[in-house]
N, C-alpha and C positions, 0 to 999 in steps of 0.2 A: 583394497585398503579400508581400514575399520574405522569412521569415523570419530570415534571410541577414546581413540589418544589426540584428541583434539581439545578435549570437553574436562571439566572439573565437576565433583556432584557437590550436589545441593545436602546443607541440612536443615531440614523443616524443621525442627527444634528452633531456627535462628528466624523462622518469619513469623512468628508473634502468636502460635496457638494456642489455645486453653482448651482443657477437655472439652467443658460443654457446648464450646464449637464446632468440635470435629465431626459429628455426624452429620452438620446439614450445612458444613462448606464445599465451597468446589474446589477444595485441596483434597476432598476424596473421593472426589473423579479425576484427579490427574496421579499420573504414575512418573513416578520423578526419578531420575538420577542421583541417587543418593548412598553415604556410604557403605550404609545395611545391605539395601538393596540391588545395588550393582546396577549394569546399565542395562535400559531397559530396549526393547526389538522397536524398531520404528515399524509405526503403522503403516497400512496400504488405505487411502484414499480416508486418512484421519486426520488430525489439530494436532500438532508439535510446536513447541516453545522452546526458543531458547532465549540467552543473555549473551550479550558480548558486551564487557565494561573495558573497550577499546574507546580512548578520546585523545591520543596523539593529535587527531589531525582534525580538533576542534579548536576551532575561532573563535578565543575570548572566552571560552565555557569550563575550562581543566576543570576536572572533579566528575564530569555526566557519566563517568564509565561507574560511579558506585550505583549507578540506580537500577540496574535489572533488579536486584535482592531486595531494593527498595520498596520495588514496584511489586515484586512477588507477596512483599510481610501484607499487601493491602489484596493484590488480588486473590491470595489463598482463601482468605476469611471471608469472601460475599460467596453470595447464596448460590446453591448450583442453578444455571439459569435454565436448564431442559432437562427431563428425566433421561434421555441417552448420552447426553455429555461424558466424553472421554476426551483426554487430553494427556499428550505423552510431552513430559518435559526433561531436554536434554541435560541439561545444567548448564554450565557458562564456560565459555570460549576462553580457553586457558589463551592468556594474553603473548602472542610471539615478541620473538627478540627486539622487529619491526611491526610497524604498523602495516608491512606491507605481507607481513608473517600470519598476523593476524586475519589482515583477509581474504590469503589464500586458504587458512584454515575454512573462512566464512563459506565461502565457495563451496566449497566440497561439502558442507552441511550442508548449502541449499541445495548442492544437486542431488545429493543423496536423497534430501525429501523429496523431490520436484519428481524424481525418478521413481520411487512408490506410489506418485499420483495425489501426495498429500499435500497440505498448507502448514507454511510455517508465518509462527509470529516472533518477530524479533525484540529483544527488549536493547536498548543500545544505552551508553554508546553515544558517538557522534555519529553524522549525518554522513559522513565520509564511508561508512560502513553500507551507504546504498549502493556504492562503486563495486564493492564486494559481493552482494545480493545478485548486481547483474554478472557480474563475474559467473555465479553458480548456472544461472540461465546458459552464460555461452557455454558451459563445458557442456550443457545437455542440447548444443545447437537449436535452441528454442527462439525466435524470435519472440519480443515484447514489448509490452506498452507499460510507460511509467507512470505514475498520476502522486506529484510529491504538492502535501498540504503546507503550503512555506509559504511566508512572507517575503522569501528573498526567491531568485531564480538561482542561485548558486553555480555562473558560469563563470566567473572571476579567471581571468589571464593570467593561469599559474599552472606550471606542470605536474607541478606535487600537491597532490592527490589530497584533501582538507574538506571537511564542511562548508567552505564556500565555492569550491572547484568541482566537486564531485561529478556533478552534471556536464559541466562541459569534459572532464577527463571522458565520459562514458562516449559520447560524441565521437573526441576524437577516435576512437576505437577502431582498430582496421583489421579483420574484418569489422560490422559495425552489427549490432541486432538488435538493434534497440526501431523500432519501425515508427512509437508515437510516444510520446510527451506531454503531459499537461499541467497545469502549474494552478493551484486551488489555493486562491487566497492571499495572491503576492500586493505587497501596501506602494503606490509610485512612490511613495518621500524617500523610503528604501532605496528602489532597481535604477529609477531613470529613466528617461522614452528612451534611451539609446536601446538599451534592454528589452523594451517592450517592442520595439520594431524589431530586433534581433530574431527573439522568439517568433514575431510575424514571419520570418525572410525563413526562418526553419522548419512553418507550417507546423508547427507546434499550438496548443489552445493556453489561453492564461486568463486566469480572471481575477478579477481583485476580489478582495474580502468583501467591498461593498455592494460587489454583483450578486455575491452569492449567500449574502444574510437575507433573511426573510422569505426566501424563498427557495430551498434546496437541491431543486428539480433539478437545473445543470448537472449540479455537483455531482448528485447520485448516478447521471451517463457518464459522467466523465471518469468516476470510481468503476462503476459498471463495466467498462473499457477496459479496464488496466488488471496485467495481471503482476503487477508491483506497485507496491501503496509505501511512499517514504512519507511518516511524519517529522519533521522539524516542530517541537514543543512552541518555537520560541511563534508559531502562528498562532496560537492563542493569547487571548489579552493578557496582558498581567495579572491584573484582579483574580482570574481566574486560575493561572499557572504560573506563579512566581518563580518557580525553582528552575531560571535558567538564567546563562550569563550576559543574555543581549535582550531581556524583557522589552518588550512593547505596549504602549496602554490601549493600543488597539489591536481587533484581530478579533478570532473567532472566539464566542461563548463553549463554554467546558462543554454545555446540552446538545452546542452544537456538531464538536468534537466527535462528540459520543455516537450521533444521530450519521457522522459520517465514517463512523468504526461501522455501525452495524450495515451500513450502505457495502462497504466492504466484505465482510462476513456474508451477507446476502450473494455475493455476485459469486455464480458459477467459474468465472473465468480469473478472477483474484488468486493467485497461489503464494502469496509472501505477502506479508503484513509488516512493516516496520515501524517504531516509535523512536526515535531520538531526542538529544540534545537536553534530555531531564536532568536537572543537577541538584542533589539534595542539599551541597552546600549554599545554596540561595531558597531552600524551598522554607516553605511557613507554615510549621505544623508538618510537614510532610504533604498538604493542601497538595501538590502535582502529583506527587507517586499515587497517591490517593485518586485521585480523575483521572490518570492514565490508567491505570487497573479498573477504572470502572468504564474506561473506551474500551480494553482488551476485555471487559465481561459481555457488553453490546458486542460487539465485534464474533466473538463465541457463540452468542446468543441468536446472529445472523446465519452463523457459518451452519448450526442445525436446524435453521429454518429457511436452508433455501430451495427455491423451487425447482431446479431443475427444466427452465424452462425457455434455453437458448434455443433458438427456430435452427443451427446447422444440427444443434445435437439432438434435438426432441421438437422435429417440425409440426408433431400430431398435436402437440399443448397452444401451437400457435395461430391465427387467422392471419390470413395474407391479403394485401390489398394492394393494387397496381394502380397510382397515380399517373395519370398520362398527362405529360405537360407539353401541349402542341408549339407553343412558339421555339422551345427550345431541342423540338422532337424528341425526347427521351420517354424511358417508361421511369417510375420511379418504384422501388418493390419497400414495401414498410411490412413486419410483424405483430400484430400483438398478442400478448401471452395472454391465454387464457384462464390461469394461474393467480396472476399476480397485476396484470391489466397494465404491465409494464412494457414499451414499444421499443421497435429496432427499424433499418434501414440500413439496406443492401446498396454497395457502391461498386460498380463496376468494374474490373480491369482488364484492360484490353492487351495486355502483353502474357500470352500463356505462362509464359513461365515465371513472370512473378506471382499471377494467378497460383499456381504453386505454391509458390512459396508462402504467399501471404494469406493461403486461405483462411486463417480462424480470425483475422483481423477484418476482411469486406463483411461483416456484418455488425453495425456500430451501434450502441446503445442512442437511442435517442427519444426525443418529448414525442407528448401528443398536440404542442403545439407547435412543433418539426409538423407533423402529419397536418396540422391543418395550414400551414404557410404552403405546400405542397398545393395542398386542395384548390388553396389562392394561384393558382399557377406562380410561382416562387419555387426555385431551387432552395431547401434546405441549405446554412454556411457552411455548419459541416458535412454537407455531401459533397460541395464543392472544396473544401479544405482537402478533404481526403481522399478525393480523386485527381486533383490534382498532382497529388503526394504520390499516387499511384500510376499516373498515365502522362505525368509533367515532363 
């Protein structure tokens, strides 16, 4: 089945260019679905973009389904960020009769890229459309790790499937494949400790927005990790991204945003990039569609500078060190890339067959000052978060 009748094409005539831009934008390194040119082959192990201006099942936001075309009129016109950049862009998610039409359409897109080996970036859309993203994962029986940039945890005690349910609907899922979680950026005045203990009892990671300004180290393992990235717009400040329907005057800087696109882009194991909850009918100036297109330029700009330098796939780029922690008698196994000077750690499991299953997940992104609490005879949190996850 042709992904093909899913999809609507794009006319670049409609995102804002002028001649003397087109020779040195990166709208001419993307090969677009459009009416001239018909629809174009999906890459093998390339960047595909698409749009879904699906917001049924946004909370307080109506309008964020106009922003993929938004987002495209800013990100065609910057500069190509690497001389090999190519980028195949699908057009936008002809909208079904439901919202539940729609995301089965979604589905089928992601598996179709996921199945060539390539990475898709999504432009949405509401945040309910991440339910959809992992939908495409199960068709391709992939287990995965989520890492959604929110303020909010979005588990809300509701069957119907919404921007503030999303998370939990994927939970409930039976079979389930979702194996990790982690939540970058959630504000308490928001969730509630009810929330925050929840997320504990699910061995899931969560940090606030104030854990992780000034110092982006986490963030970048915990993107590192995941190979689905949801952003919810409304986690950046306002000042900075106005054009949503639930702004907050705190939360993350645009710079920062940006800094954790390309954090994404960079990571080997990332295969779906998502942006939500943009709504041009609040925005100022276009100020959001505007920073979001220049996170999806970072983000691009990662995705052909990465290294290639995961210890199960490219053990030769990496040095191995064996922490022996006597009180607790374990060995501890850490990576560093010799590449990029970025570290890992190997956790255990002792059930063969989820060993199996779970094998591209026991090797978890982690700091160098992970490696040196170790050195302190100290168990790493998250070795123990994630083995117990695996052997509990």
């Amino acid at each position: 089945m042709s992904i093909e009748q899913y999809l609507s094409p794009i006319n670049p005539d409609d995102l804002g260019y002028t001649p003397s831009e087109v020779a040195v934008t990166l709208g001419t390194r993307i090969t677009a679905f459009t009416p001239q040119n018909g629809f174009p082959d999906l890459p093998s192990h390339g960047l595909v973009l698409v749009g879904v201006g699906e917001d049924r099942g946004a909370e307080n936001n109506a309008g964020c389904g106009e922003a993929p075309n938004e987002i495209r009129t800013y990100l065609y016109r910057l500069a190509i960020p690497t001389s090999d950049t190519a980028i195949t862009d699908l057009g936008n998610v002809i909208p079904g009769q439901t919202a539940g039409d729609t995301y089965f359409a979604l589905a089928e897109i992601v598996a179709a890229v996921l199945r060539n080996d390539s990475t898709l970036i999504i432009l949405g859309g509401s945040q309910d459309l991440t339910f959809a993203a992992y939908k495409g994962y199960e068709l391709c029986n992939r287990i995965l790790n989520i890492a959604a940039i929110d303020s909010r945890f979005d588990l809300e005690n509701n069957d119907e499937i919404t921007s503030r349910t999303w998370l939990r609907n994927i939970i409930m899922q039976q079979p389930n494949y979702l194996f990790f979680n982690s939540t970058i950026g959630y504000q308490t005045h928001f969730v509630g400790f009810d929330y925050v203990k929840l997320m504990d009892s699910l061995k899931f990671d969560a940090y606030r927005v104030g854990e992780m300004q000034g110092d982006m180290t986490r963030a970048e393992t915990l993107i590192r990790n995941s190979d689905l990235i949801s952003v919810d717009i409304g986690a950046i400040r306002q000042s900075d991204a106005p054009g949503n329907g639930y702004p907050s005057p705190h939360g993350f800087y645009g710079e920062e945003f940006c800094q954790m696109a390309r954090f994404a882009g960079m990571s080997g194991k990332t295969s779906c990039f998502g942006i939500f909850e943009v709504n041009p009918l609040f925005d100022n100036h276009s100020q959001t569609s505007h920073m979001v297109a220049q996170g999806v330029w970072y983000f691009i700009e990662g995705f052909y500078n990465r290294k290639h330098d995961d210890p199960l796939l490219n053990p030769e780029n990496c040095l191995h060190f064996i922490v022996r922690l006597e009180e607790h008698d374990i060995d501890i196994d850490f990576y560093k890339s010799k590449l990029s000077n970025r570290w890992w750690i190997r956790v255990p499991c002792d059930n063969e067959e989820l060993r199996s299953i779970y094998s591209s997940h026991l090797m978890l992104p982690c700091t160098y000052a992970d490696y040196q609490q170790a050195m302190q005879g100290e168990v790493p949190a998250l070795w123990w978060k994630y083995y117990g996850r695996l052997n509990g």
